[in-house]
N, C-alpha and C positions, 0 to 999 in steps of 0.2 A: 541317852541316845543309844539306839542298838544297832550295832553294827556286824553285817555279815561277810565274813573274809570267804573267797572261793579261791583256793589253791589247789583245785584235785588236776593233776598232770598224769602223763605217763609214768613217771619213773616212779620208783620204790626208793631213790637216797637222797639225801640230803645232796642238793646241789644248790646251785644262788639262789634261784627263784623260792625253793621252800625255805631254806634261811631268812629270805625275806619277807614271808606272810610271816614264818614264826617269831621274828625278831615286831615287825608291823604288829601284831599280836602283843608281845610283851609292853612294847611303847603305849601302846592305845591303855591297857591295865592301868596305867599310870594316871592316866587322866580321871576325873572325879566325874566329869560328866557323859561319860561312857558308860552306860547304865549294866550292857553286854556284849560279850563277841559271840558270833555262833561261828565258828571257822568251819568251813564244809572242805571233805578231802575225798578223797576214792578207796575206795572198799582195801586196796594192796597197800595206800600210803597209813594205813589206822596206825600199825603196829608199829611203822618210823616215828609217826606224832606221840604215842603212848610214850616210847622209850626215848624219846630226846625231848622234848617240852611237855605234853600235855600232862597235868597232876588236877588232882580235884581241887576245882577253884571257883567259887561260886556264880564268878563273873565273866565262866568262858564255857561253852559246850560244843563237844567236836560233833560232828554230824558226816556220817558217809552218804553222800552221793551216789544214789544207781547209775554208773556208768560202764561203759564199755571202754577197755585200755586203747583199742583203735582211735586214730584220729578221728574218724567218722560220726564215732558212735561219742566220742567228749564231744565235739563240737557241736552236736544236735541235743546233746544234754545241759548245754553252757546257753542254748537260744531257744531251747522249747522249755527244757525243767528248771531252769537255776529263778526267773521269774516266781514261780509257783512254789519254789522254797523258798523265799526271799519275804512275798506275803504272808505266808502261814506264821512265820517266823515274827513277823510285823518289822522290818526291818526298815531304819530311817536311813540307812545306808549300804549301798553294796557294793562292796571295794574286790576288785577282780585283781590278784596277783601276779598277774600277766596277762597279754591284752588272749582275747579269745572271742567268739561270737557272740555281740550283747542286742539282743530281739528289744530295743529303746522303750519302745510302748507297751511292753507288756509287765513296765517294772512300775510298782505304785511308790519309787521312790529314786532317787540319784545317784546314779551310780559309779565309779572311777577307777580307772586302770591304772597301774604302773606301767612305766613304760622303761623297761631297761636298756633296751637297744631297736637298733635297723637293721638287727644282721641278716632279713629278707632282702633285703636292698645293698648291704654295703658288705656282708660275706657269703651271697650264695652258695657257697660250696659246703657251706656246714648243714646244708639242707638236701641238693642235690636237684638233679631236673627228673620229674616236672612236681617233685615235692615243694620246690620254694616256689613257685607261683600257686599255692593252696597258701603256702605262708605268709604272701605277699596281699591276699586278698584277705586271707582273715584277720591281719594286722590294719589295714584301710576299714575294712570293715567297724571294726571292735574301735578304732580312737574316732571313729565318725559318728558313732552312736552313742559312745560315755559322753558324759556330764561334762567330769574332766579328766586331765591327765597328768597324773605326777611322774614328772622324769627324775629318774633317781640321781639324777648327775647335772651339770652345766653342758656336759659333752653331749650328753643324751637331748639335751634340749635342744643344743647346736643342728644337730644331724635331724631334729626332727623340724626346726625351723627351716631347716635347706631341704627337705622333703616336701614340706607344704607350710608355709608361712603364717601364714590366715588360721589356720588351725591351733600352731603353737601358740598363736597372739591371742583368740580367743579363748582356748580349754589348757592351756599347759600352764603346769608351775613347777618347779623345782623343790623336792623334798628328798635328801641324799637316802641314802639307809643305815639305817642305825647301828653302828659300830662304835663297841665299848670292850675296852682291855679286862683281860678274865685272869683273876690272880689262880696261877698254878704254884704250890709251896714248894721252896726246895729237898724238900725232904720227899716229896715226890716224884719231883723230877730226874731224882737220883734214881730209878728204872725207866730203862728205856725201852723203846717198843722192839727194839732187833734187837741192836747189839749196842757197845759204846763208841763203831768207829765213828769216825767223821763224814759227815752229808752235808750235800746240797739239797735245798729243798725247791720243788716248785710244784701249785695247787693251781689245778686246772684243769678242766674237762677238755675229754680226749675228741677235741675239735680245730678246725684248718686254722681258725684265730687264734687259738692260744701257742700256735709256732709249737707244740711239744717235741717235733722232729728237729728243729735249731738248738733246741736247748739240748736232744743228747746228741746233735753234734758240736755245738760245742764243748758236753761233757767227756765227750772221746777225743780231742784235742787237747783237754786240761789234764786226761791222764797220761795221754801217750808221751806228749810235750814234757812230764813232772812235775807241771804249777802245782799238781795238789799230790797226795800219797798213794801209793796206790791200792789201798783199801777203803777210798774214799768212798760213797755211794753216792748216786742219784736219787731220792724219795721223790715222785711224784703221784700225788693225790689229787685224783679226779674221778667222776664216772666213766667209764666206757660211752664211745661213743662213735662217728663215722673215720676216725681215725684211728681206731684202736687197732686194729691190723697192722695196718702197716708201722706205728709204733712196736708193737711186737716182732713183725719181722725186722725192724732196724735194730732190734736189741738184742735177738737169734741171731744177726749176720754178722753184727759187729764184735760179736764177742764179750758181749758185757753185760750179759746174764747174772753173775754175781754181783755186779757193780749199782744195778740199777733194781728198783722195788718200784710196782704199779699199785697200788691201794687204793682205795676208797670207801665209805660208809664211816668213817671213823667219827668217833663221840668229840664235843668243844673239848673236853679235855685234852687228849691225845694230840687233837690238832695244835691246840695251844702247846704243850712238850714241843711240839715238832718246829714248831716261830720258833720259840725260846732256846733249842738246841742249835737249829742247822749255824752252819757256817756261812751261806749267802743263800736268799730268798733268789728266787731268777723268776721273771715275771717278761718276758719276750714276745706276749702279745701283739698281732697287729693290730688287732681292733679289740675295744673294750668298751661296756657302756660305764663302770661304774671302779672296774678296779679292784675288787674286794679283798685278794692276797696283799697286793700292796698295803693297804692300809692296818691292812690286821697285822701283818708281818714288823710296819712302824711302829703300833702300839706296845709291838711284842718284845721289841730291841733288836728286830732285825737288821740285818747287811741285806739291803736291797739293789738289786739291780734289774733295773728294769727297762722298758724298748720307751722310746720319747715320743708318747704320744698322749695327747688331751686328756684323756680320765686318769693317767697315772701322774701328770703333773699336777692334778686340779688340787689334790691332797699331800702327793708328795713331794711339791714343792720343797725345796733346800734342805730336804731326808735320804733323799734316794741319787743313785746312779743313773744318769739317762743315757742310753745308746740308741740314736738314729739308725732306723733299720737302712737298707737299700744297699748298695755296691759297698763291701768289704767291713758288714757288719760283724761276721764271726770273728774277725783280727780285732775290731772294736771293744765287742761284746767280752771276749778271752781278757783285753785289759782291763777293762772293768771290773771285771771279777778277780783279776790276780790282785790290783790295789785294792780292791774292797777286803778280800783275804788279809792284807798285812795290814790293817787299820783296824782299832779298838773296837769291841762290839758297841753302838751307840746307843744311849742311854732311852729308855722307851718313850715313846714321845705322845703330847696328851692333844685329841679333838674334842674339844668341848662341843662344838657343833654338831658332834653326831651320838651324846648320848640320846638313849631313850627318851629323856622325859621331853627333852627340845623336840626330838624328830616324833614323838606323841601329840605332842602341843601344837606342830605345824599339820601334823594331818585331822586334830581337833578344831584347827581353824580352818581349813581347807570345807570338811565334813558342815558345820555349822555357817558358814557365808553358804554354802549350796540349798542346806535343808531352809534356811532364812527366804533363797531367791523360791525355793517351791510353795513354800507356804505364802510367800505374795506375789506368784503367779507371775514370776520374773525370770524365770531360770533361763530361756534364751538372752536376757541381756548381762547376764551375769556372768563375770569369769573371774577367772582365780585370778591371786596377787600373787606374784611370785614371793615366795616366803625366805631364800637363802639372801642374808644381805652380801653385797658387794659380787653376786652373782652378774659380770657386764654381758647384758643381751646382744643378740645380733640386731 
């Protein structure tokens, strides 16, 4: 089976979404009946794929995309040109890494989205007006035309069942993303990326959902108050994004320029250091589709604490800290973090459910029930099974 991954976005770093085709990537290798990948990217992402995953392998070829980094010009290369690469390629499958514009009839074969989240719908403001009505339309668009649709989460499926019902029931199935614990040696870990003080960690792009402005108010509380030393730092790692401003001016006003570090682009290694070091993970999203600090941060032996909502209970269940956001969440959140502080690092904890070769397996079953209903001329009455057991549906 030859399979074509399309992950070309705007960005140049590693954020969820290309972790996710590159991880989606490794899984599928796995499988024996996966004959190819041809993963296509955008001319700026070559030299992120070269230096974090792509190596000579005979069962996967990267392929640049003529596009343009404007919205405009991806979206009319995702519904006029991604078709015309997809044939040339002979491809029994086209797995889109995010939903985008998909021209239905002009594909000689089935195609399928991820589907990470609603945040057209359930966090406008990480888009902006009248940006998130283009995002709201290309998101309708793009899960009305794939085949099917893997939501990467329970939550994800929830919010997309409460969006349009009929659509979840017919074309969605549940296939999380693949997260597996990456041994870093201690003999390694003994340099660290600054310095050896003491940090808080939290990973997250510099958007209205991921709360980054709560978490360094609460980290200006935990110092001023003495819960922690005060050479303690804040590490957060994320791309820049519609927050990043005023993240920076809250961090010029308050005085805690030293205290706090903004990164991003860092290699699986570094990042794993940075699980396996910090002192508490802080994860204070309001909305999430999938979680993916949290769970990395579990596997890693994290002190998690994090906001009590759907995709961070889905996994971390009886791991993690949960603090209910709403009226007098900072008072909340500060104890959570102070008991999490006096409590033993907790021992790394295992999902078997979300190695590669499982989450291979279910998007080889997903892949093979599709290509089955086209080749007997059934593809409208066919729809996924949902693949997570004990996944309870709306």
């Amino acid at each position: 089976m030859r399979v074509v991954i399309a992950m070309a976005s705007h960005s140049d770093h590693i954020s969820g979404v290309e972790r996710h085709a590159i991880n989606l990537s490794r899984s599928l290798l796995l499988q024996e009946e996966i004959e190819h990948i041809h993963l296509v990217v955008a001319p700026w992402q070559k030299q992120l794929l070269e230096d974090t995953f792509f190596h000579e392998d005979a069962s996967i070829t990267l392929h640049i995309g003529r596009l343009g980094r404007d919205a405009v010009r991806r979206n009319s290369w995702y519904y006029n040109q991604l078709p015309e690469v997809a044939g040339k390629l002979g491809a029994d499958i086209v797995h889109l890494a995010f939903p985008m514009p998909v021209k239905a009839n002009a594909f000689r074969c089935c195609t399928v989205v991820s589907l990470h989240d609603l945040y057209p719908y359930a966090v406008p403001e990480n888009f902006g007006f009248p940006k998130v009505l283009v995002n709201r339309i290309v998101l309708a668009q793009c899960l009305g035309a794939a085949h099917a649709i893997a939501c990467v989460s329970r939550s994800t499926y929830s919010h997309l069942f409460a969006f349009d019902p009929l659509l979840a029931q017919s074309k969605a199935t549940i296939i999380p993303n693949s997260v597996e614990s990456s041994y870093v040696s201690s003999s390694k870990l003994g340099t660290p990326l600054w310095d050896d003080a003491p940090f808080l960690l939290c990973v997250a792009q510099h958007r209205r959902n991921k709360n980054i402005l709560f978490a360094l108010r609460l980290f200006r509380r935990l110092l001023s108050e003495g819960h922690i030393a005060r050479e303690t730092r804040l590490i957060i790692v994320g791309v820049p994004g519609p927050e990043t401003p005023k993240i920076r001016d809250f961090i010029a006003t308050s005085g805690m320029a030293r205290n706090v570090v903004l990164t991003s682009g860092l290699t699986d290694y570094d990042l794993q250091s940075l699980y396996r070091r910090c002192d508490v993970l802080l994860a204070p999203s309001t909305a999430e589709g999938f979680g993916l600090p949290v769970v990395e941060g579990l596997l890693a032996g994290c002190r998690v604490v994090c906001s009590n909502i759907a995709a961070h209970r889905e996994f971390g269940e009886g791991h993690c800290r949960f603090v209910s956001l709403g009226f007098g969440d900072e008072a909340r959140y500060m104890e959570s973090i102070v008991a999490a502080l006096n409590e033993a690092k907790p021992v790394p904890i295992n999902l078997p459910e979300l190695t590669s070769h499982r989450i291979g397996r279910s998007y080889l079953d997903l892949y093979r029930n599709l290509v089955q209903c086209k080749t007997t001329s059934e593809r409208q009455s066919c729809s996924p099974t949902i693949q997570q057991k004990g996944h309870a549906l709306p």
